[in-house]
Structure formats: structure tokens, C-alpha cells
N, C-alpha and C positions, 0 to 999 in steps of 0.2 A: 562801471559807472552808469551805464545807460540800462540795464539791468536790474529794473525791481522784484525783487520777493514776491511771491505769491504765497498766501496762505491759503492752506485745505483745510476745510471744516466740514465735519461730519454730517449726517443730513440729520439724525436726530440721536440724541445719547441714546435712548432706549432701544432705538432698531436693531443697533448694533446687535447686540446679544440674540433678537431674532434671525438676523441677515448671517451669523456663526454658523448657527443650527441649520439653517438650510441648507449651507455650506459643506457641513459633516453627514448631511442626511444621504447623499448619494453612494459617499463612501461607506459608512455602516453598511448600505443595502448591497454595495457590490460584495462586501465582506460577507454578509447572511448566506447570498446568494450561491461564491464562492463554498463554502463550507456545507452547504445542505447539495448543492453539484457534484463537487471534486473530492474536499475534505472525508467528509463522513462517510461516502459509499467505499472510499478506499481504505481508511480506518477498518473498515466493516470487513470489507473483503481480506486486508493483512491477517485480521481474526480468527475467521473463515479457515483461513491456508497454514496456520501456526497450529489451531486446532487438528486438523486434519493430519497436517506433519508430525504432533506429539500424538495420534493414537495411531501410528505405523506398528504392526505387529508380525512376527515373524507368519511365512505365507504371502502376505502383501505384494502384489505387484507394483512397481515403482520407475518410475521417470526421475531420472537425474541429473541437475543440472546441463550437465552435456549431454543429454537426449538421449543415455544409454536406460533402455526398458529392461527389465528384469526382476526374479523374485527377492526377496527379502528372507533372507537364511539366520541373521541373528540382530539383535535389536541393544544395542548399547545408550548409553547417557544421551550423547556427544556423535557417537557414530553408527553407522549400519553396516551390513555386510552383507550385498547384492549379488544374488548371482543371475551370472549373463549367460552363464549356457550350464553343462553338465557339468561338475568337475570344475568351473572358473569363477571365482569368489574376490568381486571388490570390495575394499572399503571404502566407504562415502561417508563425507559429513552428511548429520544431521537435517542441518538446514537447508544442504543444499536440495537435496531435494523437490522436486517440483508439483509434482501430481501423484498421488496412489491411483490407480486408477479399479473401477468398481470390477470384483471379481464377476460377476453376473455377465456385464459386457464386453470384456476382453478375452483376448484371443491369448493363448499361453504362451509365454516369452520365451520358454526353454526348452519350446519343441521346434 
């Protein structure tokens, strides 16, 4: 009873739609900002390592998920078949796979 209403009035109708925009301007830019930082280089990089991974060819020396180095003996769809020393041959998925690494700089895995 001893409590009167207050009314809030806008400061001008048109500003609004300006005073939005200013509003959303910070978040767009974090957004831009975001995606040309983090997004795109790692897109790029995913790329990079897919590519890399589908042109594994028998000879290839290879890094396997669980860190085991060794040559690449046969080349399937879906899977490979690593070998870690003379005579010992895994099968690894595909993907997992981590690194080929360049014959030129490496030291040979099965000597």
C-alpha cells in the first residue's frame, strides 16, 4: 500500500536497435577471433595428418598410437601391419596411427 510503481521508459525508441548492435558487436569479434586462432589452424592441421595417414605405403616407417615405431609391411583399407623388429608383425588400425616419419631422417626401427 505504501508502494508505488515505477515505470521505465526507454531513452529513445530508435537507439535501441543501435545500443543491440553494440551489444552483439563484441561477441561476433570474440567469435571471428576464436575461429581464425583455434578453429581454422586445427581444421588445417586435422587435414594435414588424415592426408599424411591415407598416403602410408608399404616401407613407411610409422608411430602408433601407443608410441610403438616400426616398418609398415602391408597396407589394408582399414588396417596396417607394422613390423617392430625381424619376424614380428602387428596389426594397427588405420587411424590410429600417429606420425610416418621421413625416411631421409630416421634412424631404422628394425635394426
Amino acid at each position: 500500500m505504501f508502494i508505488s510503481t515505477a515505470f521505465a521508459q526507454t531513452a529513445g525508441g530508435e537507439s535501441s536497435g543501435a545500443s543491440m548492435l553494440v551489444q552483439m558487436a563484441p561477441l561476433v569479434l570474440i567469435f571471428v577471433v576464436f575461429y581464425f586462432l583455434l578453429i581454422r589452424p586445427q581444421q588445417k592441421k586435422m587435414k594435414e595428418h588424415k592426408a599424411k595417414i591415407d598416403a602410408v605405403k608399404k616401407g613407411d616407417q610409422v608411430v602408433t598410437g601407443g608410441g610403438l615405431v616400426g616398418k609398415v609391411a602391408r597396407v589394408d583399407e582399414f588396417y596396417v601391419d607394422v613390423e617392430l623388429a625381424p619376424n614380428m608383425k602387428v596389426k594397427a588400425v588405420k587411424s590410429t596411427l600417429t606420425d610416418v616419419i621421413d625416411p631421409a631422417t630416421a634412424k631404422p626401427a628394425n635394426d
